[in-house]
LUMNU-923845 format. One record per residue (C-alpha): x, y, z. Coordinates in nm, 4 decimals. Each point is the difference from the previous one (the first is absolute). Layout:
BEGIN
x, y, z
X, Y, Z $
...
This chain:
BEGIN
x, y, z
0.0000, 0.0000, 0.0000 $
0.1278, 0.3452, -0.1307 $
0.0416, 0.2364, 0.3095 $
-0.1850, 0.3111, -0.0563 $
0.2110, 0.3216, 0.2145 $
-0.2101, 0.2314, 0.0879 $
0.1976, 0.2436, 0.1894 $
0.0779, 0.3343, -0.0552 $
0.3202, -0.0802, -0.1772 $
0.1958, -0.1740, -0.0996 $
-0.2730, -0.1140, -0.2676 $
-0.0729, -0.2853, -0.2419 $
0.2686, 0.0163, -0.2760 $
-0.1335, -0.1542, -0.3431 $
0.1909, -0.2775, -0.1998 $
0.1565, 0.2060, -0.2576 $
0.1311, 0.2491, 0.2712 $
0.1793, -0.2742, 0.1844 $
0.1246, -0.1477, -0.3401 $
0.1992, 0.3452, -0.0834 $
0.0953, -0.0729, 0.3865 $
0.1305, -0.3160, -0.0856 $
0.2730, 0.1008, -0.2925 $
0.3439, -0.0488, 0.0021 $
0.1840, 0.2831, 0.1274 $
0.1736, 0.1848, -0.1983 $
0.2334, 0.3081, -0.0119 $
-0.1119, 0.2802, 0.1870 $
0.2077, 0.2173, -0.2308 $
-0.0970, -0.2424, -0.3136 $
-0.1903, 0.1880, -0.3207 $
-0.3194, -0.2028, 0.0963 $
0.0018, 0.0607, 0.3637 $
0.0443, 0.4188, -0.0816 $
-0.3217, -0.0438, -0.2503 $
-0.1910, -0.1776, 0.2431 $
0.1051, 0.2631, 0.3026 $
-0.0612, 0.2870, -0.1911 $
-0.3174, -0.1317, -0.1010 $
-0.1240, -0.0214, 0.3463 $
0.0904, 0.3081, 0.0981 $
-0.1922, 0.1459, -0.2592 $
-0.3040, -0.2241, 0.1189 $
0.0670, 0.1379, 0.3726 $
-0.0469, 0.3471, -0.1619 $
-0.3339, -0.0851, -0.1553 $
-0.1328, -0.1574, 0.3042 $
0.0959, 0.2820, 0.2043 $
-0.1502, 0.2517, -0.2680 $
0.3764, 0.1622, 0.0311 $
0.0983, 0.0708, -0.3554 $
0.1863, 0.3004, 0.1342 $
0.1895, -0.1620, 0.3467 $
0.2628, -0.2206, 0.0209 $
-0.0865, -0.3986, 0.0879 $
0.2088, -0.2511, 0.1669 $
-0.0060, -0.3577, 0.0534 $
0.1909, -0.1124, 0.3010 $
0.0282, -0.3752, 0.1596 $
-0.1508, 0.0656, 0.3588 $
-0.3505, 0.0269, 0.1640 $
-0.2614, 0.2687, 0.0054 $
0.1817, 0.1156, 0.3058 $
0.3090, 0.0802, -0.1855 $
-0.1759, 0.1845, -0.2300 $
-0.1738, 0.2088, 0.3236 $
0.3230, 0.0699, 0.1409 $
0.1740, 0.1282, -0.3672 $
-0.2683, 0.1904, 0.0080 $
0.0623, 0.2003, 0.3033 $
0.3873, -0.0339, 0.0222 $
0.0382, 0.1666, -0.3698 $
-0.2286, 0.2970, 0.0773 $
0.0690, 0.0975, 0.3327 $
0.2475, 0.1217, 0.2567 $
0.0872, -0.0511, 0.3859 $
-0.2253, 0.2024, 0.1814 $
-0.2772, 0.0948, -0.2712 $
-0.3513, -0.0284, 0.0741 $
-0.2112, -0.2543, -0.1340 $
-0.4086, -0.0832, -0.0216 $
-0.1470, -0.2908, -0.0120 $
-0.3435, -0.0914, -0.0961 $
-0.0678, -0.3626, 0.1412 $
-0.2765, -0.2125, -0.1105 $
0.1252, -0.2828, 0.1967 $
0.2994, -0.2282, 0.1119 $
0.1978, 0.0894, -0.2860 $
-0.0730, 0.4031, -0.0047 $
0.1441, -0.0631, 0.3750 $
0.3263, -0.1544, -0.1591 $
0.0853, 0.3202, -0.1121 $
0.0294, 0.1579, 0.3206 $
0.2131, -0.3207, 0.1456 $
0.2223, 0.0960, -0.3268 $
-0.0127, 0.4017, 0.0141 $
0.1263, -0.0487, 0.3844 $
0.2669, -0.2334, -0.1213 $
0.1769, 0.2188, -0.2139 $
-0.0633, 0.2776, 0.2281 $
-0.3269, 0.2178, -0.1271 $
-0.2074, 0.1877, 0.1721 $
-0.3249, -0.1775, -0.0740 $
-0.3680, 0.1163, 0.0925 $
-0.2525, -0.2747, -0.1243 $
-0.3708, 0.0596, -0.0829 $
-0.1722, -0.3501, 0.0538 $
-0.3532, -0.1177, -0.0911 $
-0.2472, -0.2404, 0.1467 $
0.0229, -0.3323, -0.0824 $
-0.1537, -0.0515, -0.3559 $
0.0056, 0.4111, -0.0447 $
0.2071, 0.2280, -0.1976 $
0.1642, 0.3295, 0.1361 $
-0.2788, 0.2688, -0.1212 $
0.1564, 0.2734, -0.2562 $
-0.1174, 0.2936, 0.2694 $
0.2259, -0.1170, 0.2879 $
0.2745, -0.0689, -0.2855 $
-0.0603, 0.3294, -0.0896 $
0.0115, 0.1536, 0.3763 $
0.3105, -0.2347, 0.0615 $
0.1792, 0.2119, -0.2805 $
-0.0614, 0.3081, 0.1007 $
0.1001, -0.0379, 0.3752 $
0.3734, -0.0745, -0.1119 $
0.1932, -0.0472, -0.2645 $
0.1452, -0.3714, -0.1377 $
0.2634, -0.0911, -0.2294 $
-0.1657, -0.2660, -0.0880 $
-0.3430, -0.2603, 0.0258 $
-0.0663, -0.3107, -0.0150 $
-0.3360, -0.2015, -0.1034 $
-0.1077, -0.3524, -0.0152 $
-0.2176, -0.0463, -0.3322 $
-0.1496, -0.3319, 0.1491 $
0.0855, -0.1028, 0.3558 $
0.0638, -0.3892, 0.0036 $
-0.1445, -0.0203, 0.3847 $
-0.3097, 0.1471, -0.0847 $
-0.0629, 0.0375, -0.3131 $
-0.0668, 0.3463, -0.0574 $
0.0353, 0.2037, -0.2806 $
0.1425, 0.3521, 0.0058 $
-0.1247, 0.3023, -0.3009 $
0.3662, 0.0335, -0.0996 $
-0.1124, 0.2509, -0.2734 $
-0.1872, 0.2339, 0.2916 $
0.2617, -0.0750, 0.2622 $
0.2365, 0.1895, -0.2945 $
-0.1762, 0.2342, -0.0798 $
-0.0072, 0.1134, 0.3919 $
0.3036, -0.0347, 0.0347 $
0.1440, 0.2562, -0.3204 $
-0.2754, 0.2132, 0.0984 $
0.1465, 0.0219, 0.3851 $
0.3369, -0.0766, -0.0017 $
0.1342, 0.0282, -0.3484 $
0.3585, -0.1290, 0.0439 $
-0.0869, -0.2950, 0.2045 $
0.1482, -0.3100, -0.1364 $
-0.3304, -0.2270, -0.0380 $
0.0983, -0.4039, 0.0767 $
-0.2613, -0.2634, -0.1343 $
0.0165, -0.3634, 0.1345 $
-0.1736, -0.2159, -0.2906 $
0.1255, -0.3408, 0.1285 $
-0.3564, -0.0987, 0.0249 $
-0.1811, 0.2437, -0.2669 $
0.2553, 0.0231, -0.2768 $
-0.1684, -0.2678, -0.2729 $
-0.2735, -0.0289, 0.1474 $
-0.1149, 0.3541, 0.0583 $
0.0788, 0.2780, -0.2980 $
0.2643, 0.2146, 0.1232 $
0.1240, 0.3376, -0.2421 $
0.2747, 0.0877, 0.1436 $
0.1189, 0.3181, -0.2244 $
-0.3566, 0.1028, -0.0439 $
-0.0522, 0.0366, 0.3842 $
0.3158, 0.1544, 0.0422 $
0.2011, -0.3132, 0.2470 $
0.3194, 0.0351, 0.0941 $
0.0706, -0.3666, 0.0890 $
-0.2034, -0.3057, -0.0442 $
0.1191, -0.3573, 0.0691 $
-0.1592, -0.3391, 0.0488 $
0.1251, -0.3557, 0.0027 $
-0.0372, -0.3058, -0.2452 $
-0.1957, -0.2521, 0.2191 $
-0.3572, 0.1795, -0.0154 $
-0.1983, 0.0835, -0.2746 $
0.2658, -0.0324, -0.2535 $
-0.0024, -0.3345, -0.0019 $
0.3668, -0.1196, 0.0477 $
0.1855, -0.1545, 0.2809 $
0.1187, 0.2102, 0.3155 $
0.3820, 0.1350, -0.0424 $
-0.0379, 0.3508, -0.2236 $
-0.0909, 0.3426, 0.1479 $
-0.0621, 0.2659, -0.3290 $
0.0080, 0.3671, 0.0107 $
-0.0558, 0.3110, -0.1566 $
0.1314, 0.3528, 0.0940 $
-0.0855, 0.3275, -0.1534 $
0.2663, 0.2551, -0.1467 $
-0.0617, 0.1649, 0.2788 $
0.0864, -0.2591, 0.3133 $
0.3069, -0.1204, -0.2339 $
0.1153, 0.3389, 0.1144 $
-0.0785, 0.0311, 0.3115 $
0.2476, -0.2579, 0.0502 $
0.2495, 0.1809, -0.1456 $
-0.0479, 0.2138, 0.2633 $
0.0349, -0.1925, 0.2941 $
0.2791, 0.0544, 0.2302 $
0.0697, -0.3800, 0.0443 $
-0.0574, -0.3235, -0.1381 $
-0.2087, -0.1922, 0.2053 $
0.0180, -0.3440, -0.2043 $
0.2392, -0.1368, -0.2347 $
-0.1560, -0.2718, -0.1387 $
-0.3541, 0.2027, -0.0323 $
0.1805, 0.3043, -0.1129 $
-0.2131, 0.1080, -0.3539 $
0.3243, 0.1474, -0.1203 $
0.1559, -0.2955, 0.0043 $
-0.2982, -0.1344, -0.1826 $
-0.0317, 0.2693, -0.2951 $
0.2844, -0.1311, -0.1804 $
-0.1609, -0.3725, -0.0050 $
-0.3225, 0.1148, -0.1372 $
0.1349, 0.2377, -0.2773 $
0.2463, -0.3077, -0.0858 $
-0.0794, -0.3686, 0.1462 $
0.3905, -0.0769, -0.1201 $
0.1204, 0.1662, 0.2555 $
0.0809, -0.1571, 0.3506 $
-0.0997, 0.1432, 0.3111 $
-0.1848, -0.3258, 0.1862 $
-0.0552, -0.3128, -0.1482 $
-0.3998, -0.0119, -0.0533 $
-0.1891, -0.2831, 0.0620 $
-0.0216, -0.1087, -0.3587 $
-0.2822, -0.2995, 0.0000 $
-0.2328, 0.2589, 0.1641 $
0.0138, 0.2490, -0.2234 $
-0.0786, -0.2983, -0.2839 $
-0.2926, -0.0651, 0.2090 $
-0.1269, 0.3863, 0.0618 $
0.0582, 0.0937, -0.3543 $
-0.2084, -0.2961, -0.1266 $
-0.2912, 0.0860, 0.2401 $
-0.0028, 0.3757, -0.0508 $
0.0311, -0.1082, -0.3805 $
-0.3231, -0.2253, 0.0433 $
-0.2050, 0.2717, 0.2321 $
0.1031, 0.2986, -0.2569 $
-0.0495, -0.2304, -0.3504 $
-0.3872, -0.0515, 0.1354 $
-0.0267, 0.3313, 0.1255 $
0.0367, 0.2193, 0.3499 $
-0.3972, 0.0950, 0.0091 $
-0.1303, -0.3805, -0.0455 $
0.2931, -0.0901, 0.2754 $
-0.1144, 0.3003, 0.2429 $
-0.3692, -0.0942, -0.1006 $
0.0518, -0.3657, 0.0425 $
0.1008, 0.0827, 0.3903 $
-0.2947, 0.1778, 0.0224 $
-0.2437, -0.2657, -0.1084 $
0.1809, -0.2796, 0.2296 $
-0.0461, 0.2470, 0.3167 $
-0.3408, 0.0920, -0.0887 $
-0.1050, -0.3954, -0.0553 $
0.1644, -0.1002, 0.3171 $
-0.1190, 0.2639, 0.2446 $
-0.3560, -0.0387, -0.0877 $
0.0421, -0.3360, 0.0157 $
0.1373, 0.0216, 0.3529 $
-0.3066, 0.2382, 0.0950 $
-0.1898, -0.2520, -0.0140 $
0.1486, -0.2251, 0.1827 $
0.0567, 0.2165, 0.2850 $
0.3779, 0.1280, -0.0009 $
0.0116, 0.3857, 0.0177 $
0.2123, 0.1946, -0.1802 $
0.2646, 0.2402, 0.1774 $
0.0863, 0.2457, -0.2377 $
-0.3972, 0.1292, -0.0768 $
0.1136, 0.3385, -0.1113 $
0.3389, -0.0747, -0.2125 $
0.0274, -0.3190, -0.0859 $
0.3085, -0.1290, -0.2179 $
-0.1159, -0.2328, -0.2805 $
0.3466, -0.2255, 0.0595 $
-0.1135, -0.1563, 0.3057 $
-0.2754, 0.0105, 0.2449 $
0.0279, -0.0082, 0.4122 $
-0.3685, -0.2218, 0.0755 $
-0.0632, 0.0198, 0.3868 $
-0.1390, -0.3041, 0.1162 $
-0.3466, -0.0802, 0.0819 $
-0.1114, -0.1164, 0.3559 $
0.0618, -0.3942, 0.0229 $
0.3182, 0.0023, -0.2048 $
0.3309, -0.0360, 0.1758 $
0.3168, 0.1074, -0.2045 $
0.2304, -0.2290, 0.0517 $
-0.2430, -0.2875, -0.0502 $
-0.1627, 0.1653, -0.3238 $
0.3710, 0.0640, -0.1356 $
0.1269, -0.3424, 0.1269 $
-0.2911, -0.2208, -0.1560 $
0.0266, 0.2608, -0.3321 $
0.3568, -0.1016, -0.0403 $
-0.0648, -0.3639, 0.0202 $
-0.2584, 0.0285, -0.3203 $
0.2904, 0.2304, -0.1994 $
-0.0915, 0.3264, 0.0455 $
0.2605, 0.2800, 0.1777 $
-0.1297, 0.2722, 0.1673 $
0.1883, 0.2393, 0.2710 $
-0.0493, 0.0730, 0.3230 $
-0.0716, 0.3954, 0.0923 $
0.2691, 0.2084, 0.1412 $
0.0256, 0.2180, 0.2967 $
-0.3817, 0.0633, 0.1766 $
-0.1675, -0.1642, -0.2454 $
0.1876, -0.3598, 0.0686 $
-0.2535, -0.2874, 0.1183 $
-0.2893, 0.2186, -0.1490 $
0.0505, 0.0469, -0.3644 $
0.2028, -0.1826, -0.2724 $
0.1788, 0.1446, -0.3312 $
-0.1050, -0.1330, -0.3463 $
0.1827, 0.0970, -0.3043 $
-0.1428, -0.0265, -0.3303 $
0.2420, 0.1646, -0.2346 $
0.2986, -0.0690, -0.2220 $
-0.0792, -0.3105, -0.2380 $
-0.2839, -0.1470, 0.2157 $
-0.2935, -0.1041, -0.2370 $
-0.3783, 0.0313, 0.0805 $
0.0016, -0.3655, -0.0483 $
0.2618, -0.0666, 0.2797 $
-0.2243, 0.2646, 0.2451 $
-0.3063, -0.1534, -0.0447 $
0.1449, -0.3525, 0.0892 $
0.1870, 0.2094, 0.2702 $
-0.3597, 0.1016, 0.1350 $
-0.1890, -0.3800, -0.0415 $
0.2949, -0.0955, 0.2711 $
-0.0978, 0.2598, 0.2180 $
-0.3671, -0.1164, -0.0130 $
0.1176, -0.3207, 0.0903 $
0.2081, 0.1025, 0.2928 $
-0.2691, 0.2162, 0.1469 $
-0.2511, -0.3197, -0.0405 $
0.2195, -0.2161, 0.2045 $
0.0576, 0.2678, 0.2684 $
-0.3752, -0.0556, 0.0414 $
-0.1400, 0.3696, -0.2220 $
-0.3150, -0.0575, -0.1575 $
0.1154, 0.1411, -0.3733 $
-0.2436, 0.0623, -0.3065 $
0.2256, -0.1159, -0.2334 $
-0.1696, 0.0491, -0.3198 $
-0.0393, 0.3525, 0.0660 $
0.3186, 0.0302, 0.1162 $
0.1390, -0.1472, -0.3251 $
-0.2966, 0.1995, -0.2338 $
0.1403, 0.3525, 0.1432 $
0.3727, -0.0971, -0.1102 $
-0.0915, -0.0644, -0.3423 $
-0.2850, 0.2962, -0.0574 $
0.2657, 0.2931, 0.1665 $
């Protein structure tokens, strides 16, 4: 039995992703490999919508790509906002006090975004070199107005540096970088891309490449962007060896998600969030993000009768992954993603198992109608 994983990442990766996985390595300096690098790069740039900004494809986590973020753009002592949607929005104060920030942090309810007016009063009170924003929380599955949250922020505090975590958006939620007028955007390769955990990707503006220039120090050497430049302009050149087999793998699924078009792949997340939320409804698992939710995953709080770790435990056992909640949440809710490659085929069989666990935990189900809203939404 094919496991179905559920979680918010890392996601389902299809059989021709893992079969560009799978290739011989080759050169990382070889004519092929530079072709297929550059060619993801350029993919990176479309995703992001960041025709104008600079991308980068770098073998580490989404949490590298969150800390090159703030070490390239920022100095000892400057001040720092941070809008936090959940656990990781709160990362970025853990990091900002790490490398020595000064970091105020406007934080939401569980399942609620940061409104635009206390953004907005936030910015006027004092002045910040730079923000950061979560697109789409992973621990509660909320989904920030990056567009508004911009335009608040040029309005207030024009030469704020503006920081956008996609790790769980970018794929799965359209993101126009240039258009809005981001500084920095960076997500990882294990969500809604569609390819196995190992690359972080980033884009920064004209503008943050030099506000690095600027800085008095180099924080990082590995993460430093100007140590990065000279790979991207020309993949010949050596700074780090890159993780070749991954970038195979990435370029093959941004190839396959671009070839059949960003709209249908944004629209297809849509459709799977909408089909397995009002399937949920009905049988009695709320929803924690009401107001915002993401369409990469959902955060269901469980209904009375249901006990987490059994529900998870007895899931597992029929092939089906889903995560536990984080933080408050834990014991009460659980995380299912439904992004990346995941089929409406695979959700709906996802959702049959979930019948079945909540008939032999003794809940009286209408299956039928459980089944009827999944197909009709």
């Amino acid at each position: 039995m094919k496991e179905l994983l559920l979680i918010p990442g890392p996601t389902p990766v299809n059989g021709t992703v893992l079969e560009a996985l799978s290739q011989e390595t080759i050169s990382h300096v070889s004519d092929k490999f530079v072709d297929i690098f550059k060619s993801a790069h350029n993919k990176v740039k479309i995703l992001f919508g960041a025709k104008d900004s600079m991308p980068f494809i770098i073998a580490g986590s989404g949490t590298l790509g969150m800390e090159m973020a703030l070490t390239n753009i920022l100095d000892d002592n400057e001040s720092l906002l941070v809008i936090s949607h959940g656990f990781f929005g709160d990362r970025f104060v853990e990091l900002g006090t790490a490398l020595g920030l000064k970091v105020d942090i406007l934080k939401a309810k569980p399942g609620e975004a940061v409104s635009l007016e206390e953004i907005s009063k936030k910015l006027r009170s004092k002045y910040y070199s730079a923000i950061t924003v979560t697109h789409v929380d992973t621990s509660t599955g909320a989904l920030a107005d990056i567009a508004k949250i911009a335009e608040v922020i040029k309005r207030e505090s024009s030469d704020t540096i503006i920081v956008i975590d996609g790790v769980c958006a970018t794929g799965g939620v359209e993101e126009k970088m240039d258009e809005w007028g981001l500084d920095v955007i960076f997500t990882g390769s294990q969500k809604a891309i569609a390819t196995p955990p190992g690359l972080t990707m980033l884009a920064f503006s004209k503008r943050a490449i030099e506000r690095r220039k600027t800085l008095k120090k180099t924080r990082t050497y590995y993460g430093d962007i100007l140590r990065w430049i000279p790979i991207v302009e020309d993949p010949r050149k050596y700074f780090a060896t890159p993780a070749v087999n991954m970038v195979f793998a990435l370029e093959k699924s941004l190839r396959e998600i671009i070839d059949s078009g960003l709209k249908d792949y944004f629209e297809k997340h849509n459709l799977l969030s909408r089909k397995i939320r009002n399937s949920m409804a009905i049988l009695g698992f709320e929803l924690l993000s009401k107001n915002s939710p993401a369409p990469t995953l959902s955060v269901f709080k469980y209904p009375d009768g249901v006990n987490d770790d059994g529900f998870r435990k007895l899931l597992g056992e029929k092939g089906v992954v889903v995560a536990s909640a984080l933080g408050e949440m834990k014991g009460k809710y659980f995380r299912m993603g439904h992004m990346g490659s995941l089929t409406e085929e695979e959700l709906f069989i996802a959702l049959k198992r979930i019948i079945e666990v909540l008939e032999e935990m003794g809940i009286k189900v209408n299956k039928g109608e459980v089944l009827e809203v999944f197909v009709e939404s």
